[in-house]
C-alpha positions in Angstrom: -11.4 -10.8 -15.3 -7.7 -9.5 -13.8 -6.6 -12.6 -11.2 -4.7 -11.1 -8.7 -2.2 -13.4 -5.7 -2.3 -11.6 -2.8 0.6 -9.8 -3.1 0.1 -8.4 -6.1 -3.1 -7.2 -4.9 -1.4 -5.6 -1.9 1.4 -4.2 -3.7 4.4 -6.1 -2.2 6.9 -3.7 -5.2 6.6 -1.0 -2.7 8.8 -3.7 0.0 11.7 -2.3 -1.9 11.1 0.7 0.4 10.9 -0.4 3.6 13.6 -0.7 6.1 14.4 -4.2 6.4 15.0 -4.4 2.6 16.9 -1.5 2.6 19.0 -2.5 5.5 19.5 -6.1 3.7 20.6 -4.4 0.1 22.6 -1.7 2.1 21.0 1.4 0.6 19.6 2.3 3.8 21.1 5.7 4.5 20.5 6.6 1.1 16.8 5.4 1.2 16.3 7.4 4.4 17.8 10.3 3.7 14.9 11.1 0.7 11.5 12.9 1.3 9.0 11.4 -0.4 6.4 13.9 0.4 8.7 15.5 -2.7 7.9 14.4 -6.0 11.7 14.8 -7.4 12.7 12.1 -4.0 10.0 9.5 -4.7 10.4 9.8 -8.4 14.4 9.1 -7.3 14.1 6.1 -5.6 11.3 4.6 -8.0 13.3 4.8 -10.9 16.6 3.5 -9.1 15.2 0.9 -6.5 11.7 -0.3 -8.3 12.6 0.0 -12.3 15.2 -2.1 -12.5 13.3 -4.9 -10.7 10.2 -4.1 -13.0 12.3 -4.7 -16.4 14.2 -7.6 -14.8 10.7 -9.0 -14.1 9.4 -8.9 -17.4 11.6 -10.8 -19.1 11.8 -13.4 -16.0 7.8 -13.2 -15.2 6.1 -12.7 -18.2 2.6 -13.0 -16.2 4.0 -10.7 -13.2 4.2 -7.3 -14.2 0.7 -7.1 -15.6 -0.4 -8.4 -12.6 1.6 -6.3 -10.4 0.7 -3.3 -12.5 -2.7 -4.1 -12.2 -2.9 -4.3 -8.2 -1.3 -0.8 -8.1 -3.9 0.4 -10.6 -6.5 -1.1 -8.2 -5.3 0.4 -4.8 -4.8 4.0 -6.2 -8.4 3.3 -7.7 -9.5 2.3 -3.9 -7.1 5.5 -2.6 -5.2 3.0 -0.4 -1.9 2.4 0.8 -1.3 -1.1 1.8 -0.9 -0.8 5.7 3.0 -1.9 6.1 3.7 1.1 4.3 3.2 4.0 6.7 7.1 4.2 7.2 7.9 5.6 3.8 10.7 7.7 4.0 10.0 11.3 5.1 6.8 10.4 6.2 7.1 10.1 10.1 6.2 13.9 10.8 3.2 13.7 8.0 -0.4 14.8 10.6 -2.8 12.0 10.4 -5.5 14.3 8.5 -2.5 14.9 5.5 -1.4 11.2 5.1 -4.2 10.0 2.4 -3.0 13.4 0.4 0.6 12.8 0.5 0.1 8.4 -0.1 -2.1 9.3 -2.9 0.6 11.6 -4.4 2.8 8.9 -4.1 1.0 5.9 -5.4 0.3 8.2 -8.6 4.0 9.3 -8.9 4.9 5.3 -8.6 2.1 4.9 -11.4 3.7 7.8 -14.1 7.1 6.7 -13.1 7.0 2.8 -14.0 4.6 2.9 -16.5 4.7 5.9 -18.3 1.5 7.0 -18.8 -1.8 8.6 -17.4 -3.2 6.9 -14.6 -6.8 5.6 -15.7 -9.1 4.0 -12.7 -10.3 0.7 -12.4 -13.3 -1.0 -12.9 -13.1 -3.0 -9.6 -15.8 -5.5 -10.6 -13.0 -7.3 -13.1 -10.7 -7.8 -10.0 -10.3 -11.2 -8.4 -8.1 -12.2 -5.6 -6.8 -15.7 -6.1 -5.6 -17.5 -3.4 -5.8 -21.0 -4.7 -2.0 -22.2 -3.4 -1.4 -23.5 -7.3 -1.8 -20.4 -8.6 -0.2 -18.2 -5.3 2.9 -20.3 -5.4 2.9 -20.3 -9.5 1.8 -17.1 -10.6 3.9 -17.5 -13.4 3.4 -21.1 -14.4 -0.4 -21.1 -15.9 0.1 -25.7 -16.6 0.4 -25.4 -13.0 -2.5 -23.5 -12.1 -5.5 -25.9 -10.5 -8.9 -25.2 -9.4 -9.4 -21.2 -8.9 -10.2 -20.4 -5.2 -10.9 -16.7 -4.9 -11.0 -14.6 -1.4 -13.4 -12.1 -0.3 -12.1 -8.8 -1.7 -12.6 -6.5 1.2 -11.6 -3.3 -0.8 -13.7 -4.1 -3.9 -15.6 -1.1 -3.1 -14.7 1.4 -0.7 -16.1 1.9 2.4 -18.3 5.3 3.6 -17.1 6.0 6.7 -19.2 5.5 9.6 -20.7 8.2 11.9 -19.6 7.6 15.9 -21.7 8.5 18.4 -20.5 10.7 21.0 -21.8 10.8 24.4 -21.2 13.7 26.9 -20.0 12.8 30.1 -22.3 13.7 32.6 -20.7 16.9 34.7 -19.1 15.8 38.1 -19.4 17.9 41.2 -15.6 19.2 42.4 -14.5 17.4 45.2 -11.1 18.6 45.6 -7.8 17.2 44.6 -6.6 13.4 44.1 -4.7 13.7 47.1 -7.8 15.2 49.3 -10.0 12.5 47.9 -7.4 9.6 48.9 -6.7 10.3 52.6 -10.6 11.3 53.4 
């Protein structure tokens, strides 16, 4: 079984990129300036903003970059995006119907970038998300870890989409403009 915090589930690496972070860190303009509908932007910014903070976490966090590394393999397994990150950089003009193409692209570029090697999907049943505060606020200190308290996953298996129901509006009769209509 692959325990999960919350975060870790939801990805919360990929903060690095949004623009209170970047503002904070001042690399901002830089951040902005990249497309990362463009393989050779994302692949930019992951090795010089994400990297770094991956190595420096594995000698810090022994438990957290498995961990983190396993709640990016579940997501691209579950093709999402967690929802804070629709304000990637370059991707304010992306249509709605394009947007899964070009996340997915990027969640599998993060995926070769950081850990070298093919991505391989998950088997969701092995995921748990643990949101016993012991473990949440220790992720990293197992003597500290109590009871395990586990959420409802809602994105252990994805959803089908669900077919709406469209109703035609019955046709109106003319009867002449708004402003004919408001002095009769």
């Amino acid at each position: 079984m692959i325990e999960l915090t919350p975060d870790e589930a939801r990805c919360h690496l990929l903060g690095m990129f949004d623009i209170d972070t970047a503002e904070h860190y001042g690399y901002y303009d830089e951040l902005f300036a990249l497309d990362f509908k463009k393989k050779e932007d994302a692949v930019y910014a992951i090795k010089k903003w994400l990297k770094p903070l991956i190595d420096e976490r594995s000698v810090t966090r022994p438990f957290s970059p498995k961990r983190e590394k396993e709640g990016l393999r579940r997501l691209i397994t579950l093709n999402r995006l967690p929802a804070s990150r629709h304000d990637m950089p370059g991707w304010e003009d992306i249509p709605m119907d394009e947007f899964d193409i070009h996340a997915n692209n990027f969640m599998l570029w993060l995926w070769e970038t950081l850990y070298e090697q093919p991505f391989v999907e998950a088997d969701l049943s092995e995921y748990r998300i643990r949101v016993d505060e012991s473990f949440v606020q220790n992720p990293n200190n197992p003597e500290r870890w109590g009871e395990p308290e586990y959420a409802v996953d809602e994105f252990a298996k994805p959803t089908p989409p669900q077919p709406v129901a469209v109703k035609e509006a019955a046709p109106q009769k003319a009867q002449g403009s708004w402003l004919h209509r408001l002095f009769r």
